[in-house]
C-alpha positions in Angstrom: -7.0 9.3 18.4 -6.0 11.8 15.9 -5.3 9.6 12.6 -1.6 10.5 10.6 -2.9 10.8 6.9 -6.0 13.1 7.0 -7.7 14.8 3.9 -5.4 17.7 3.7 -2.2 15.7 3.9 -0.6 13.6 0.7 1.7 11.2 1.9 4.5 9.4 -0.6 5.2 6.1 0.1 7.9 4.5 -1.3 7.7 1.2 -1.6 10.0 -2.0 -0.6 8.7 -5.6 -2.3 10.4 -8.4 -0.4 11.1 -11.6 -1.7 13.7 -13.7 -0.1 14.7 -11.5 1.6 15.6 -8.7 -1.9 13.6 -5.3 -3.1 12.2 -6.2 -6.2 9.1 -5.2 -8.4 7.0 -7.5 -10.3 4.9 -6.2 -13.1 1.2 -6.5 -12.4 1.8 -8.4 -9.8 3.0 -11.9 -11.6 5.5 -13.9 -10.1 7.5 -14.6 -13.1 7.9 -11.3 -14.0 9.8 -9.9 -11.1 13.1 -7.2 -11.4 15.4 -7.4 -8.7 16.8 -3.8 -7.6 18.6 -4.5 -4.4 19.7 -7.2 -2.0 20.0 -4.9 0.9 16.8 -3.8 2.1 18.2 -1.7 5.1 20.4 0.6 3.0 17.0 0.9 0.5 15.3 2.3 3.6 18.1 4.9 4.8 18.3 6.1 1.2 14.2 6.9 1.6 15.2 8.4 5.0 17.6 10.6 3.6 15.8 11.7 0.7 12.6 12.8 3.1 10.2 10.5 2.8 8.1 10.0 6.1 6.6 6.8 5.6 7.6 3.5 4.0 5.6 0.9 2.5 6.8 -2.5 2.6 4.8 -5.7 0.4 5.9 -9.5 2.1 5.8 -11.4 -1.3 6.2 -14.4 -0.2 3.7 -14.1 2.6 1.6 -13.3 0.2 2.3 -16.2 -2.3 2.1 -18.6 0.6 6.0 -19.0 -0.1 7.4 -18.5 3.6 7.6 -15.2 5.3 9.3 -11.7 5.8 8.1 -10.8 8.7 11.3 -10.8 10.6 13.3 -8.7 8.4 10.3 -6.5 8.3 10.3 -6.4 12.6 14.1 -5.5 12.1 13.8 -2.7 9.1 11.1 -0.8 11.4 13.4 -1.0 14.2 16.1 0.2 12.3 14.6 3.8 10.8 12.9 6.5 12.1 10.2 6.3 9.1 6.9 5.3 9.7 6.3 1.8 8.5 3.4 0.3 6.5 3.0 -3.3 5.5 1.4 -5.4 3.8 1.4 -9.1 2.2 -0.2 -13.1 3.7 -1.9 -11.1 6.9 -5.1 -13.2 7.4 -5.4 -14.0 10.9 -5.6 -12.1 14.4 -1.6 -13.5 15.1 -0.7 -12.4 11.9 -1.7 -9.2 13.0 -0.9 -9.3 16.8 2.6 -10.4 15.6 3.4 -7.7 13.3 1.2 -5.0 15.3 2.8 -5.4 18.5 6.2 -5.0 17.1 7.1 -1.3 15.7 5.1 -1.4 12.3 2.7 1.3 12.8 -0.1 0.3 10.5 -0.7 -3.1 8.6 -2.4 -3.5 5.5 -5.8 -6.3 5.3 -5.7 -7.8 1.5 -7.2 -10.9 1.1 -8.5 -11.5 4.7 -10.7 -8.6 3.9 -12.8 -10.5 1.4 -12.7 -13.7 3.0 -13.0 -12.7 6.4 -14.6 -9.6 7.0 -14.9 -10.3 11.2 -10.7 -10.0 10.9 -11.0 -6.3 9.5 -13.7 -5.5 12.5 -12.1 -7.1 14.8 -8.5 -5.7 14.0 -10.4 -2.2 13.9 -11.7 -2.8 17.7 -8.2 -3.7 19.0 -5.8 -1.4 17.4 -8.2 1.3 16.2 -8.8 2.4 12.4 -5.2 4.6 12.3 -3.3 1.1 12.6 -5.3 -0.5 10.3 -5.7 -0.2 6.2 -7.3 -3.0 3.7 -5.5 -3.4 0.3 -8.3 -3.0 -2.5 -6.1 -4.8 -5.3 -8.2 -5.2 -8.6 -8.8 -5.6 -12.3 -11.3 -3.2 -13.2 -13.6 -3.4 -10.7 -12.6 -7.5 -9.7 -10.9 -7.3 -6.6 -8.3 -10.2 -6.6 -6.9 -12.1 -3.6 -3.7 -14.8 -2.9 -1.3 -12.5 -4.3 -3.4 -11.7 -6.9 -3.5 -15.2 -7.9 -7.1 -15.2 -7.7 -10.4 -13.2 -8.8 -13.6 -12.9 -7.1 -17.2 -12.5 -6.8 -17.4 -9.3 -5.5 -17.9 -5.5 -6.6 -15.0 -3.3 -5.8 -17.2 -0.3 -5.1 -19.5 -2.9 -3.0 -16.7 -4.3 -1.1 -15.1 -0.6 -0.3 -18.5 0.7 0.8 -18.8 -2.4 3.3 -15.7 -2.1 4.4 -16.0 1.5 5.4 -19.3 0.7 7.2 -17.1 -1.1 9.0 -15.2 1.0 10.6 -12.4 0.9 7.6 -11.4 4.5 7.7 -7.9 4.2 5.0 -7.9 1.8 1.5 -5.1 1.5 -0.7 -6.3 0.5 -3.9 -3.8 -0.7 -6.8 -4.9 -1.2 -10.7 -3.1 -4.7 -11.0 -3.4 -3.7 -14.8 -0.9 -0.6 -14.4 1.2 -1.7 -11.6 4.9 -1.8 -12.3 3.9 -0.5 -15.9 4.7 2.6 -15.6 1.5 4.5 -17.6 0.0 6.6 -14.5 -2.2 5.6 -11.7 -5.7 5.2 -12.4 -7.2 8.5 -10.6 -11.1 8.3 -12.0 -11.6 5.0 -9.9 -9.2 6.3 -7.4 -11.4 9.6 -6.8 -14.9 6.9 -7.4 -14.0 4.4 -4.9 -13.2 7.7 -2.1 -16.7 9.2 -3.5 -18.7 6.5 -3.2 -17.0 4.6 -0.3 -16.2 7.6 1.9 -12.7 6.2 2.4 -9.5 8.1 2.5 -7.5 6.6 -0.5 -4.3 5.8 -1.3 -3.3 5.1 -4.8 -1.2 2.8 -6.1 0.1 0.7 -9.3 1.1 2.8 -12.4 3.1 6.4 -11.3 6.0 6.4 -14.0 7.1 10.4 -13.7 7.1 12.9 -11.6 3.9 15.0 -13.4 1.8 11.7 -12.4 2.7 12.8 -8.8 1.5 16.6 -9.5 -1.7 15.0 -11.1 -2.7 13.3 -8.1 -2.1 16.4 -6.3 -4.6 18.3 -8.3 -7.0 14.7 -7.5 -7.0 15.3 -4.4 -8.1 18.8 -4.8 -11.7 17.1 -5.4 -11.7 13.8 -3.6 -10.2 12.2 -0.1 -6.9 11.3 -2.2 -4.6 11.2 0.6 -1.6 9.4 -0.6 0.7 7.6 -3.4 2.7 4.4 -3.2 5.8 4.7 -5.4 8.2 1.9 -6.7 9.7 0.9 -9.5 9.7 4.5 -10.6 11.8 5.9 -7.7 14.1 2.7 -8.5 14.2 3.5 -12.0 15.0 6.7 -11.5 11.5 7.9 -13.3 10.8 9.7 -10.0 12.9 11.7 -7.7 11.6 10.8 -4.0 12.9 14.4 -3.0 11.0 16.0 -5.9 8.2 13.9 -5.5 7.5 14.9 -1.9 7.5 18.5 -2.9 5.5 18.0 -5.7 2.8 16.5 -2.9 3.4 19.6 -0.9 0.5 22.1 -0.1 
């Protein structure tokens, strides 16, 4: 199988954060700091739709808090648009998985199961192939953290990446916890290190706050397997235009 995102493709995804049930944003990544931007997720998604965007990226908070679950909403937003959807947020078992892989989500996203149980990420990788599957790389510095970024751990982000591509892990999607929701540009020198030295395609996210960030990870990927951006709060905010952004992102 072909996969979607290769090398020569950047792909904007614009992101959805669910909690009960709302888009919102936290700032890096804390509970108590969240912004509510809409309660209708399904008119969120059309407006990406209509603007261009391809993909969509959607977070379940309070999957990934251990607070309950999204999941259904998530099954009904993917049958409702024709944009490819990516999510994320408390999957960390083969039914977690099965039950959001069978529906119409085309790829899921591997956070914290990755570190704690790298047999998932194999085994996810043998069932529905490396195009359906992506592992979160969500750190401080070069701490990964897991539980909703409730928690550090032992390990090396540029050790974990590299065993994760040994894996079979073909896509990551690393976020600077530091810089997400704040706005100051996306960390690109670990972004382009963790492709380098992993081999991974990356996608970056946490910390695009204009359009010119988008055109700088443009010229990133130039020189490293870049391959995408997740946008949020800055489309919300009306820091980015999602039209302008995808044609910024345009070879």
């Amino acid at each position: 199988m072909v996969s979607e995102i290769t090398p020569r493709e950047l792909t904007l995804f614009p992101a959805i954060d669910l909690r009960r049930g709302r888009c919102v944003r936290l700032e890096q990544g804390a509970a108590d700091r969240e912004t509510l931007y809409a309660t209708d997720p399904f008119q969120v998604l059309e407006d990406f739709a209509y603007r261009g965007a391809e993909w969509v990226h959607i977070v379940d908070l309070d999957a990934a808090f251990g607070e309950g679950s999204n999941r259904d909403l998530i099954r009904r937003l993917a049958q409702s648009t024709s944009l490819k959807v990516q999510t994320g947020g408390g999957l960390r078992s083969d039914e977690d998985l099965q039950e959001v892989l069978d529906g119409p989500v085309r790829r899921a996203v591997i956070g914290t199961a990755a570190v704690e149980d790298p047999q998932l990420v194999a085994r996810a990788i043998e069932r529905w192939g490396a195009d359906r599957i992506a592992v979160g790389l969500d750190a401080r510095g070069r701490v990964p953290a897991v539980r909703g970024w409730t928690e550090g751990t032992a390990t090396d982000l540029f050790d974990l990446a590299s065993s994760l591509t040994a894996a079979g892990v073909r896509t990551l999607i690393y976020t600077d916890i530091d810089r997400d929701g704040m706005l100051v540009g996306p960390n690109l020198d670990t972004a382009a290190e963790l492709a380098e030295r992993s081999g991974a395609e990356i996608v970056v996210s946490g910390g695009v706050g204009k359009t010119e960030d988008l055109s700088l990870i443009a010229a990133a990927a130039e020189r490293s397997a870049i391959v995408g951006v997740i946008v949020g709060k800055a489309i919300y905010e009306g820091r980015v235009d999602l039209a302008e952004g995808l044609q910024r992102l345009r070879r």
